[in-house]
PDBQT receptor file of N, H, CA, C and O in Angstrom, charges set to zero:
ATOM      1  N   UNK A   1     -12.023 -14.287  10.775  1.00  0.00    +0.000 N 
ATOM      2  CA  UNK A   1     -11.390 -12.987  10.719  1.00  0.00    +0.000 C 
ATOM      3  C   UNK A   1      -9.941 -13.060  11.169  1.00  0.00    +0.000 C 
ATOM      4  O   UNK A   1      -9.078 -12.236  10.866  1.00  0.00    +0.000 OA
ATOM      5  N   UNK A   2      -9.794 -13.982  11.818  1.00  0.00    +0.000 N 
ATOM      6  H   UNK A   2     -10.495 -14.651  12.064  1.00  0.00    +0.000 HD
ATOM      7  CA  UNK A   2      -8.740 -13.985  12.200  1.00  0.00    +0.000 C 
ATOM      8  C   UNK A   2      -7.482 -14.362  11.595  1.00  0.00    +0.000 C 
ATOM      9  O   UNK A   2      -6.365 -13.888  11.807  1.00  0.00    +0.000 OA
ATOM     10  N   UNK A   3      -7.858 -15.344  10.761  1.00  0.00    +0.000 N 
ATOM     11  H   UNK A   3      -8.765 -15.728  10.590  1.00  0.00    +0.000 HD
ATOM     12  CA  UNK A   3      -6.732 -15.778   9.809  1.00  0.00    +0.000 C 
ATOM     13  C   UNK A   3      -6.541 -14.586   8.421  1.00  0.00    +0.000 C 
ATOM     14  O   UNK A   3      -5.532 -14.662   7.719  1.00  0.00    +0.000 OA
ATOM     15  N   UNK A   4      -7.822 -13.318   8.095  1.00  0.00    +0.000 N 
ATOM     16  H   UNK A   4      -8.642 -13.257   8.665  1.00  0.00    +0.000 HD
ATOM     17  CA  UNK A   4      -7.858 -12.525   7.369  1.00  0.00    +0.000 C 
ATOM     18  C   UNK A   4      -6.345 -11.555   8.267  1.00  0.00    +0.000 C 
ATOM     19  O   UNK A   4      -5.266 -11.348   7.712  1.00  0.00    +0.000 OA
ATOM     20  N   UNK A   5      -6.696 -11.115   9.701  1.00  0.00    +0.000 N 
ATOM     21  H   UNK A   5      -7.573 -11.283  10.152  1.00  0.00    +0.000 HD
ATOM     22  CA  UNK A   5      -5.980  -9.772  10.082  1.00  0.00    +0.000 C 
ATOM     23  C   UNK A   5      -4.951 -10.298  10.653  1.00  0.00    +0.000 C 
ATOM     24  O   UNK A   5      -4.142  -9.508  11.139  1.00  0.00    +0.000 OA
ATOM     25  N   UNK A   6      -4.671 -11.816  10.767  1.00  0.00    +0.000 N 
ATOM     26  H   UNK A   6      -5.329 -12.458  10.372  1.00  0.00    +0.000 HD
ATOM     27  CA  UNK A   6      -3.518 -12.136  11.836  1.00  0.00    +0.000 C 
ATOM     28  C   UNK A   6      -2.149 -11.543  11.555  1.00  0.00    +0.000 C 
ATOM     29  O   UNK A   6      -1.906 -11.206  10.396  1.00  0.00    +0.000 OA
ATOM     30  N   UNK A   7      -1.131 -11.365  12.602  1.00  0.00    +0.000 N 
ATOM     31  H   UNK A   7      -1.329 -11.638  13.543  1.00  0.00    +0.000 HD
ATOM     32  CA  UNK A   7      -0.314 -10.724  12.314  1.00  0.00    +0.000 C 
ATOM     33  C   UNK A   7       0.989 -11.482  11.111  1.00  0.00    +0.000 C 
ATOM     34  O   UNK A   7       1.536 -11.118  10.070  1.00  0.00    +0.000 OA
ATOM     35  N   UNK A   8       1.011 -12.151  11.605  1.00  0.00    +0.000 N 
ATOM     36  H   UNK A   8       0.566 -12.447  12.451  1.00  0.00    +0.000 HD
ATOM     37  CA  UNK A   8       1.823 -13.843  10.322  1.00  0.00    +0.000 C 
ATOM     38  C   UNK A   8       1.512 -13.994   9.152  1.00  0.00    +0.000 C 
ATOM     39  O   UNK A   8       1.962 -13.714   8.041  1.00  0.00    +0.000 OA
ATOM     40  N   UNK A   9       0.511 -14.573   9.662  1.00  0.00    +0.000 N 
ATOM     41  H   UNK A   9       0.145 -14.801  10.565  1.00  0.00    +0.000 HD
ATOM     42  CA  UNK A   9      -0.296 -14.985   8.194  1.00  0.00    +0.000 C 
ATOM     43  C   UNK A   9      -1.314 -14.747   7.490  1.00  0.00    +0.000 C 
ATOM     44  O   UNK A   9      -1.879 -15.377   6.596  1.00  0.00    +0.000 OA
ATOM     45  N   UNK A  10      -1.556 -13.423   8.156  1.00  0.00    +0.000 N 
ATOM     46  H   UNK A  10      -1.097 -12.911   8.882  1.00  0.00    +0.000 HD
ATOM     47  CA  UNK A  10      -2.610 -12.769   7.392  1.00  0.00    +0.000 C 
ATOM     48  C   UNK A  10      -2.944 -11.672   6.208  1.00  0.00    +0.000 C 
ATOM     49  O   UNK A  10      -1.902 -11.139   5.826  1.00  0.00    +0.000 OA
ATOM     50  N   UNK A  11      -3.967 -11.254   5.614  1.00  0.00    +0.000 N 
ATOM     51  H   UNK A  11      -4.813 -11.687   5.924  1.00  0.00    +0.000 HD
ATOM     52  CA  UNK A  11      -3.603 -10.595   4.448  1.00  0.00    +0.000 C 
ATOM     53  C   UNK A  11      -2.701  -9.093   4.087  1.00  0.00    +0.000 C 
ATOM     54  O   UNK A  11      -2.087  -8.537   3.176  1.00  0.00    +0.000 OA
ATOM     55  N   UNK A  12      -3.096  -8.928   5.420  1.00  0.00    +0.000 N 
ATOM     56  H   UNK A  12      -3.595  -9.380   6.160  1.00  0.00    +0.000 HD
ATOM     57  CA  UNK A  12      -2.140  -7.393   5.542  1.00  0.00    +0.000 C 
ATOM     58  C   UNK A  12      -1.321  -7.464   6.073  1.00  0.00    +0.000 C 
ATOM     59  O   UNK A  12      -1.256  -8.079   7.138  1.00  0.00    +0.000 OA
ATOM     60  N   UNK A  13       0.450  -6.324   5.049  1.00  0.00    +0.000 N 
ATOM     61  H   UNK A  13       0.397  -5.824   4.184  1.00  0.00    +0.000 HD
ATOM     62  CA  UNK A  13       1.347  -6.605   5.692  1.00  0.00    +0.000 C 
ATOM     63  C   UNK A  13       1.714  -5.615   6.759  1.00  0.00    +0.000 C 
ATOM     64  O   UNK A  13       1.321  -4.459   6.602  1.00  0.00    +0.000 OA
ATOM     65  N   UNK A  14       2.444  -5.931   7.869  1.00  0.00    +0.000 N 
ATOM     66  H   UNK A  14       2.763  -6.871   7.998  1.00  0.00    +0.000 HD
ATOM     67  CA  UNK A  14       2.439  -4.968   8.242  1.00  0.00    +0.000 C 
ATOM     68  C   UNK A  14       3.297  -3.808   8.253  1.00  0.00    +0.000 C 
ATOM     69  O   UNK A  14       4.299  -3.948   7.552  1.00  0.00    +0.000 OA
ATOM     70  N   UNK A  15       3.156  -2.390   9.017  1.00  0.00    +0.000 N 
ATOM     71  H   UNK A  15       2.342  -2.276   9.586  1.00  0.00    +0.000 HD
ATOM     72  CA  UNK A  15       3.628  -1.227   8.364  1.00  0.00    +0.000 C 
ATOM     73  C   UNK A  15       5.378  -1.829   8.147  1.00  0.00    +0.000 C 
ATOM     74  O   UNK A  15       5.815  -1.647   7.010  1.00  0.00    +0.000 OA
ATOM     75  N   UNK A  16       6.323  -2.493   9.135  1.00  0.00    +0.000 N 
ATOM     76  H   UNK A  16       5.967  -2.640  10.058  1.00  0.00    +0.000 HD
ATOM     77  CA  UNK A  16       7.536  -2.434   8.483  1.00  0.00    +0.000 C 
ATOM     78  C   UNK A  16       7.613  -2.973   7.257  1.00  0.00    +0.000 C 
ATOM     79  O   UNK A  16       8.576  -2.563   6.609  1.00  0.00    +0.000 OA
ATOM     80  N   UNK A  17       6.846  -3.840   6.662  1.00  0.00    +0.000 N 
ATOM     81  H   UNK A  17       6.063  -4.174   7.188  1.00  0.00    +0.000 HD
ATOM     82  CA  UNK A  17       7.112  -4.843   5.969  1.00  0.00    +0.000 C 
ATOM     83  C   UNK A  17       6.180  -3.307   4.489  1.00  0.00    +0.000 C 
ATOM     84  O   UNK A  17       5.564  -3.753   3.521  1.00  0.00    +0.000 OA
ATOM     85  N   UNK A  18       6.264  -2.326   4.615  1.00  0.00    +0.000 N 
ATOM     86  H   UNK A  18       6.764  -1.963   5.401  1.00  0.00    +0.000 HD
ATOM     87  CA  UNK A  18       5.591  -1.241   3.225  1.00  0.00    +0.000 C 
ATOM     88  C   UNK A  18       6.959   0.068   3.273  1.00  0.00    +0.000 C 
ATOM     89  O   UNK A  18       7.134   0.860   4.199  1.00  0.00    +0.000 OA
ATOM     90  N   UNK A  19       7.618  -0.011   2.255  1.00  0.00    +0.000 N 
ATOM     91  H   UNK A  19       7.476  -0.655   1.503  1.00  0.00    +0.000 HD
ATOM     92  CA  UNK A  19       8.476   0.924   1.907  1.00  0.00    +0.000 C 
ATOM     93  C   UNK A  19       7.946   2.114   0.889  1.00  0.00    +0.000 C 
ATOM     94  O   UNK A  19       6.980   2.191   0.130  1.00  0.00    +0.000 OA
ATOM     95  N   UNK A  20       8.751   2.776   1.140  1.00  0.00    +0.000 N 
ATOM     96  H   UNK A  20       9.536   2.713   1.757  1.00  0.00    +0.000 HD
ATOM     97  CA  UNK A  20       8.074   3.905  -0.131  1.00  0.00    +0.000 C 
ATOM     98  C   UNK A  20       9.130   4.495  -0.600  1.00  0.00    +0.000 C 
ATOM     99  O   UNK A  20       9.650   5.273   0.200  1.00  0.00    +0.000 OA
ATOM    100  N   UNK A  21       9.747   4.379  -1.848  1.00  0.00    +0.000 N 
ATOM    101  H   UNK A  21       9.325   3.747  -2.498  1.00  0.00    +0.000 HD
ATOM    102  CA  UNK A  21      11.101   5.674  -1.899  1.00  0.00    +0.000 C 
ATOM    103  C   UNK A  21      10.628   5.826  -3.325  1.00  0.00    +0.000 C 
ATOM    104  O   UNK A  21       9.858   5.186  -4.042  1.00  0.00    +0.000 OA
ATOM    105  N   UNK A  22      11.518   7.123  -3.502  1.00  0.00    +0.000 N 
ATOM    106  H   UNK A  22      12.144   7.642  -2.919  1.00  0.00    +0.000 HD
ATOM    107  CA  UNK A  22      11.122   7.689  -4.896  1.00  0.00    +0.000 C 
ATOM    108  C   UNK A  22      12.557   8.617  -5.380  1.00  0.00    +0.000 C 
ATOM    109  O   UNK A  22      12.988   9.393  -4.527  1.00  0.00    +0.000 OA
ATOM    110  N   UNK A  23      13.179   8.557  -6.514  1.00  0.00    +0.000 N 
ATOM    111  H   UNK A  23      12.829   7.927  -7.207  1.00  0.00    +0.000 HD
ATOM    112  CA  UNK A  23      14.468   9.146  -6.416  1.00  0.00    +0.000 C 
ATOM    113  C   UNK A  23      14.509  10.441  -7.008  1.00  0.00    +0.000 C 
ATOM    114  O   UNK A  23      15.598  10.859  -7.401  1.00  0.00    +0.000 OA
ATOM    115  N   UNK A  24      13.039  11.442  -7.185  1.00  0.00    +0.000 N 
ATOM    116  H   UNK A  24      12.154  11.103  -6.865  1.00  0.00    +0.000 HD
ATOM    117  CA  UNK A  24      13.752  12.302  -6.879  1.00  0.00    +0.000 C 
ATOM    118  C   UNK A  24      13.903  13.179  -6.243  1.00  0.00    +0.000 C 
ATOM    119  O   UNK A  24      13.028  13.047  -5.387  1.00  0.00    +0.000 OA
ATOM    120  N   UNK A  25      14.654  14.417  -5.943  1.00  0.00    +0.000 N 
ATOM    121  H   UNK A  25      15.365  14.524  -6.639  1.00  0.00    +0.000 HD
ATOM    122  CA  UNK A  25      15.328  15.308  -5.316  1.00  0.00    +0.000 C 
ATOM    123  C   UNK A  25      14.409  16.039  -4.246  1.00  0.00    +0.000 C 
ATOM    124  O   UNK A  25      14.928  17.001  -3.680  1.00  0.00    +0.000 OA
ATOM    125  N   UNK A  26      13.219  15.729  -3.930  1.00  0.00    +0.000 N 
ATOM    126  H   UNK A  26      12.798  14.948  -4.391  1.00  0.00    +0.000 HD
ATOM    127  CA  UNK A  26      12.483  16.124  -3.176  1.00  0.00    +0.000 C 
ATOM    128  C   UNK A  26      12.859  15.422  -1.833  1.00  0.00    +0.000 C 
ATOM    129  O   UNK A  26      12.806  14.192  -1.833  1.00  0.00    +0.000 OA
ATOM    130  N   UNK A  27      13.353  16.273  -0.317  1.00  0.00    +0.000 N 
ATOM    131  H   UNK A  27      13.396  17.272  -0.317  1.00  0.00    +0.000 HD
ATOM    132  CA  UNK A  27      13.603  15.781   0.828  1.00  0.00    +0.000 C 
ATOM    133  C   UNK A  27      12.165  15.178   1.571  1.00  0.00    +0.000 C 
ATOM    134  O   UNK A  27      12.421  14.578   2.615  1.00  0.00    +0.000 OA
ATOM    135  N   UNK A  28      10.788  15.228   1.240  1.00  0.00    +0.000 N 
ATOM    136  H   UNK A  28      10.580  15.715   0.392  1.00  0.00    +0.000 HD
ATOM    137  CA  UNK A  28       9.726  14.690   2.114  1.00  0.00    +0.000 C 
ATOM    138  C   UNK A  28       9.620  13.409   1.851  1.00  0.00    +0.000 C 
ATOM    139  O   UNK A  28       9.722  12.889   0.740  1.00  0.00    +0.000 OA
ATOM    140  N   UNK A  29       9.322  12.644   3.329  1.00  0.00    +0.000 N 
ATOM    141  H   UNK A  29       9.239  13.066   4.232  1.00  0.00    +0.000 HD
ATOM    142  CA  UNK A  29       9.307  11.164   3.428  1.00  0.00    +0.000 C 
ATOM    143  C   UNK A  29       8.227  10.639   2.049  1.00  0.00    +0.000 C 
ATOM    144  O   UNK A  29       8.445   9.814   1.162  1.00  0.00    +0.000 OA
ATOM    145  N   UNK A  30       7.168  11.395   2.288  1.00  0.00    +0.000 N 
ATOM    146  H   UNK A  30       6.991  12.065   3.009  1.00  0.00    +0.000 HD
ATOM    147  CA  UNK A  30       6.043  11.215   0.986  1.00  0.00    +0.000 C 
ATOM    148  C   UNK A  30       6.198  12.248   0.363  1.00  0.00    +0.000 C 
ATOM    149  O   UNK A  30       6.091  13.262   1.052  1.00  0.00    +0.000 OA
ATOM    150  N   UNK A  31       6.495  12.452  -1.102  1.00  0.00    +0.000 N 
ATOM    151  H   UNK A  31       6.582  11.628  -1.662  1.00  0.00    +0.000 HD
ATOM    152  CA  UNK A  31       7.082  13.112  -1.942  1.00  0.00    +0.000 C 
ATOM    153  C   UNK A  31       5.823  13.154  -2.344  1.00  0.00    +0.000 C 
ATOM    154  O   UNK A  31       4.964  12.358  -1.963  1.00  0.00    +0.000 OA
ATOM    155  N   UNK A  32       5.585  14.349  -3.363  1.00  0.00    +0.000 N 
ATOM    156  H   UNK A  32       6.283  14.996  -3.672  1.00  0.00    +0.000 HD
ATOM    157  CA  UNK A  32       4.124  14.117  -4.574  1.00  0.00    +0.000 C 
ATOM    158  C   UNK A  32       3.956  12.454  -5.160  1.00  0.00    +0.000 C 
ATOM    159  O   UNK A  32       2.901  11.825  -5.083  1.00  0.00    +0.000 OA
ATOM    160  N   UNK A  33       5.168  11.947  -5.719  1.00  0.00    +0.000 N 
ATOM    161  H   UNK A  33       6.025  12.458  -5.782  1.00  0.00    +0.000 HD
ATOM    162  CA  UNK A  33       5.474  10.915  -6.700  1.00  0.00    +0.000 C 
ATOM    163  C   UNK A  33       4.832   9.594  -5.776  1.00  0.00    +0.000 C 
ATOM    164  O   UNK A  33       4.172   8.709  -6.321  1.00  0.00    +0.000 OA
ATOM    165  N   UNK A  34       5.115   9.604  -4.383  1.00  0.00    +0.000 N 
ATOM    166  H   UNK A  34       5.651  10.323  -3.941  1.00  0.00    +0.000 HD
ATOM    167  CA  UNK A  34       4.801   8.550  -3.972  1.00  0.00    +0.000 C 
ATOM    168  C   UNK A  34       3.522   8.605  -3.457  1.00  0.00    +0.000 C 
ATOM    169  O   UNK A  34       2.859   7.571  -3.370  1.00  0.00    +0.000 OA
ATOM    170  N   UNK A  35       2.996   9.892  -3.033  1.00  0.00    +0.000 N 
ATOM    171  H   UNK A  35       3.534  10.732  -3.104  1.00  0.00    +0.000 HD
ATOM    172  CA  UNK A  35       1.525  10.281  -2.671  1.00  0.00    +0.000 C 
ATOM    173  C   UNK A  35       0.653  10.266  -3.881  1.00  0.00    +0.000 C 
ATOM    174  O   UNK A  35      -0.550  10.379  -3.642  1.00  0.00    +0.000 OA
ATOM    175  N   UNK A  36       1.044  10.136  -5.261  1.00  0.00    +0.000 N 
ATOM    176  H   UNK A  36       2.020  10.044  -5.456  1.00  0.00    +0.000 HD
ATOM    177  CA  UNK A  36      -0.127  10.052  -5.938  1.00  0.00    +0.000 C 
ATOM    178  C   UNK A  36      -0.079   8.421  -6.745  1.00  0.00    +0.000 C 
ATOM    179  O   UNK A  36      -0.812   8.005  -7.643  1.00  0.00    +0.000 OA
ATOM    180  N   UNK A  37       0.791   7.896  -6.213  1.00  0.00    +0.000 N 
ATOM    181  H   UNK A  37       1.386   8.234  -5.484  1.00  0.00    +0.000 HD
ATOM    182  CA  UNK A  37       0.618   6.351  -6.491  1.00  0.00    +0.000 C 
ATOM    183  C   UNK A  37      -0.172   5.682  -5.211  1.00  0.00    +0.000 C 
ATOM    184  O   UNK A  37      -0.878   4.747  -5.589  1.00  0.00    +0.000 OA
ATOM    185  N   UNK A  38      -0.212   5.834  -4.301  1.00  0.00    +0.000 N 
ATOM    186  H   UNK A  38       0.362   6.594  -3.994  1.00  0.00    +0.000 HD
ATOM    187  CA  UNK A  38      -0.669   5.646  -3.186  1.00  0.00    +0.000 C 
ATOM    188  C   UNK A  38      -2.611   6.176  -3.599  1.00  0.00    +0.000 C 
ATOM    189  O   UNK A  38      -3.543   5.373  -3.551  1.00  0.00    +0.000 OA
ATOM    190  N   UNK A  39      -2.738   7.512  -3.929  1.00  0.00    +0.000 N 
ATOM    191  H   UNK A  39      -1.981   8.164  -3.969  1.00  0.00    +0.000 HD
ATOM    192  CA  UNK A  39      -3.601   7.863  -4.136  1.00  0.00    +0.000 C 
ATOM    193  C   UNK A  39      -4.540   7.138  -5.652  1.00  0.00    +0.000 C 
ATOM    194  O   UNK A  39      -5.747   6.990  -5.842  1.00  0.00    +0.000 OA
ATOM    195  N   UNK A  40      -3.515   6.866  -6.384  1.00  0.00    +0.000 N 
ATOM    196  H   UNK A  40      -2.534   6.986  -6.230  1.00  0.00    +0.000 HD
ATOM    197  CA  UNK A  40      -4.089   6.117  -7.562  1.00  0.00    +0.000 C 
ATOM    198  C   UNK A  40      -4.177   4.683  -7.094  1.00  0.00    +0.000 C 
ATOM    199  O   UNK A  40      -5.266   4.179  -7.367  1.00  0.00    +0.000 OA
ATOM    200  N   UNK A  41      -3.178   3.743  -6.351  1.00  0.00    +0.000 N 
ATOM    201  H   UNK A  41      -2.294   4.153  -6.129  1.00  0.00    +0.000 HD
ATOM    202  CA  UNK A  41      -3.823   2.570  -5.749  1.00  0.00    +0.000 C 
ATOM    203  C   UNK A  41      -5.707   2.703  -4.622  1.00  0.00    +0.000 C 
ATOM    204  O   UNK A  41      -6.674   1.947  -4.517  1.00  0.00    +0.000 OA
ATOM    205  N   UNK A  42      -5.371   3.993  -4.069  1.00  0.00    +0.000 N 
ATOM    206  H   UNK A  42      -4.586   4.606  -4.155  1.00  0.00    +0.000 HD
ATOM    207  CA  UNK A  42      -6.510   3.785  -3.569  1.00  0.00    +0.000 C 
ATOM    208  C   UNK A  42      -7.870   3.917  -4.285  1.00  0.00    +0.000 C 
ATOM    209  O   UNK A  42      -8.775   3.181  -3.890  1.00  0.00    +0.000 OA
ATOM    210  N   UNK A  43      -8.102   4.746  -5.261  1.00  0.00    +0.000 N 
ATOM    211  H   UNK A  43      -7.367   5.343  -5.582  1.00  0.00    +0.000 HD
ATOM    212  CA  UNK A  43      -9.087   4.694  -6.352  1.00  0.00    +0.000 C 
ATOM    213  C   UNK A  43      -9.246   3.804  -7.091  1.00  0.00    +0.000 C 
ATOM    214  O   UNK A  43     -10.373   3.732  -7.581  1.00  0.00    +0.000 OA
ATOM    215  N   UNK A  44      -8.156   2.678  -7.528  1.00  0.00    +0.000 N 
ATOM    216  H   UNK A  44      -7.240   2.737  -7.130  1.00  0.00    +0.000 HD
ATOM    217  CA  UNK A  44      -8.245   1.530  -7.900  1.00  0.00    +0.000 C 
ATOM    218  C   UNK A  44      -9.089   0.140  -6.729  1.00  0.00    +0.000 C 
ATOM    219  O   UNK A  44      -9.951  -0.738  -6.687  1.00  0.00    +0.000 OA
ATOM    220  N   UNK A  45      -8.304   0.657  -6.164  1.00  0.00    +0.000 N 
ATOM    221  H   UNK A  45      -7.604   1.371  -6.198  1.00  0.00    +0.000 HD
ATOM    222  CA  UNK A  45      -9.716  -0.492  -4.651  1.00  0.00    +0.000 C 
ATOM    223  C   UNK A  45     -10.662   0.280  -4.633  1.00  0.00    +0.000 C 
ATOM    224  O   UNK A  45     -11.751  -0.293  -4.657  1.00  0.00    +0.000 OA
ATOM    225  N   UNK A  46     -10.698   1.557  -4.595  1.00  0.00    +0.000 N 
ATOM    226  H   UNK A  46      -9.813   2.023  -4.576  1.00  0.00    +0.000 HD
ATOM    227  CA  UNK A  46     -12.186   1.989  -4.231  1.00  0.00    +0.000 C 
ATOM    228  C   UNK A  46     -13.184   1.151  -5.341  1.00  0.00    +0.000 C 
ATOM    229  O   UNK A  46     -14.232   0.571  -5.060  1.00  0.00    +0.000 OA
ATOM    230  N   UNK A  47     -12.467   1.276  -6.841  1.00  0.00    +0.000 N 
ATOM    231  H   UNK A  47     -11.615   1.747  -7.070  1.00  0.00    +0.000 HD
ATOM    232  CA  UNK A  47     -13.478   0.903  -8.144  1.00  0.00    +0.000 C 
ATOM    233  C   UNK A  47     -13.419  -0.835  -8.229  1.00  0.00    +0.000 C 
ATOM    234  O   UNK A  47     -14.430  -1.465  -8.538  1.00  0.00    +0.000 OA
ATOM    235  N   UNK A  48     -11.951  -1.603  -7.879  1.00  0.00    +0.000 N 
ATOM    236  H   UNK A  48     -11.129  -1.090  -7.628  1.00  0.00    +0.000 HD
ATOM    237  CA  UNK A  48     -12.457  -2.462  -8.375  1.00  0.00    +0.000 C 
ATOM    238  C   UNK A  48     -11.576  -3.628  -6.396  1.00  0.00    +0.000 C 
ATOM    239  O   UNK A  48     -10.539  -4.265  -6.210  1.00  0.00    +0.000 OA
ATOM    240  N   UNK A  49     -12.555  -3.337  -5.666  1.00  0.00    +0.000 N 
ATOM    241  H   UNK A  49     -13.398  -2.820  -5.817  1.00  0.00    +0.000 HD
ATOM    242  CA  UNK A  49     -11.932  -3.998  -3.799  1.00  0.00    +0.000 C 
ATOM    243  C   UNK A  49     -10.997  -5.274  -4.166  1.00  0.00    +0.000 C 
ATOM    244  O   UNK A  49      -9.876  -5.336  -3.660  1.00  0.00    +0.000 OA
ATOM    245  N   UNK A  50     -11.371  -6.114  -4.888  1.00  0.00    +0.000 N 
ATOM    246  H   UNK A  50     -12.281  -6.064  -5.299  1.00  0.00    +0.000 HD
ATOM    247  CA  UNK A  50     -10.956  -7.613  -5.229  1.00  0.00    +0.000 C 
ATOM    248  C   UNK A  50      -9.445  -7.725  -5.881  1.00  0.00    +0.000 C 
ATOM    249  O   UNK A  50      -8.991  -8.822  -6.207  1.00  0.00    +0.000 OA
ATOM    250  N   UNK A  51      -8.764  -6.599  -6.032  1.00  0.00    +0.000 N 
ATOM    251  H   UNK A  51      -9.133  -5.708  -5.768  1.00  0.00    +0.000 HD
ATOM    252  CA  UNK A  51      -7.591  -6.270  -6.391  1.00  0.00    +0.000 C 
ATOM    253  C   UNK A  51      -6.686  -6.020  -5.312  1.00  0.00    +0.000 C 
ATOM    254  O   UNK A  51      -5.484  -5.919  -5.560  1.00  0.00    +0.000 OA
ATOM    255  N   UNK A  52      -7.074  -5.921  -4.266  1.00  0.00    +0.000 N 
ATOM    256  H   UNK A  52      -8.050  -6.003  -4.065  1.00  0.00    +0.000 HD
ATOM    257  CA  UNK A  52      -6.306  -6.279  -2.662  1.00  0.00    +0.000 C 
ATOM    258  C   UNK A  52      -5.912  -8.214  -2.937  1.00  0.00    +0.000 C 
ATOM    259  O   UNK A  52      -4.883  -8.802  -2.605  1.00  0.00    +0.000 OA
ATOM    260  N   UNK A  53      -6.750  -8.603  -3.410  1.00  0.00    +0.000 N 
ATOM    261  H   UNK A  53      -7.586  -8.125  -3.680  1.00  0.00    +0.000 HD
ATOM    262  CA  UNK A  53      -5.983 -10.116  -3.192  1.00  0.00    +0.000 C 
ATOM    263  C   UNK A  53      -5.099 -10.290  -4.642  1.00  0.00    +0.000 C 
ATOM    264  O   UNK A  53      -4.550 -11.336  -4.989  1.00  0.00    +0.000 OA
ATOM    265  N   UNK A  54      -5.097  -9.244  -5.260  1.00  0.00    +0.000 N 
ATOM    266  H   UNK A  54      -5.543  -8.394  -4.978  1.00  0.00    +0.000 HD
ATOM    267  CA  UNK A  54      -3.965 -10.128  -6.611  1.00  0.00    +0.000 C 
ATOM    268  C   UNK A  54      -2.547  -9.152  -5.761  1.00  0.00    +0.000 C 
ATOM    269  O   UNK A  54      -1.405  -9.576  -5.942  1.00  0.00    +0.000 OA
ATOM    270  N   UNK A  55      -2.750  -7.921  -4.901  1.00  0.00    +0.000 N 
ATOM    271  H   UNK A  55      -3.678  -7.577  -4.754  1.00  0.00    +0.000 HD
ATOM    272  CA  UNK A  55      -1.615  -7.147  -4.885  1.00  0.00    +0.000 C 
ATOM    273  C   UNK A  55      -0.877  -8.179  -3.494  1.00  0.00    +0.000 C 
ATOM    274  O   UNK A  55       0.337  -8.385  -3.492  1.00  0.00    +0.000 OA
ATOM    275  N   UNK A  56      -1.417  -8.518  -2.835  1.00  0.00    +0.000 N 
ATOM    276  H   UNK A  56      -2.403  -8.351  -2.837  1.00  0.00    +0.000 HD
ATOM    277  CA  UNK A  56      -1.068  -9.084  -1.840  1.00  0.00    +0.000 C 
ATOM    278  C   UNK A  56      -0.275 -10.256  -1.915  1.00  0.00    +0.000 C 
ATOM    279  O   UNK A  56       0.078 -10.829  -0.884  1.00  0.00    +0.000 OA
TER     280      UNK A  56
């Protein structure tokens, strides 16, 4: 497990290392645009988990 969660070298990056921007004109940090890509990545792991190691 450890080499899965380690902070270095492990599969997840961590939060500095995840950006999110979206250009448009909306002032919220998470805009709709970036909340429903976020939301469509997560329905994509929900259906197919094994797609965490090609995004990574």
């Amino acid at each position: 497990m450890a080499r899965l969660c380690g902070p270095e070298v492990g599969m997840f990056p961590a939060p500095k290392h995840i950006t999110m921007s979206c250009s448009c004109p909306d002032w919220a940090t998470v805009c709709k645009h970036v909340a429903a890509v976020m939301y469509g990545i997560g329905v994509r792991l929900d259906e197919e988990p094994e797609l965490l190691f090609v995004l990574r």
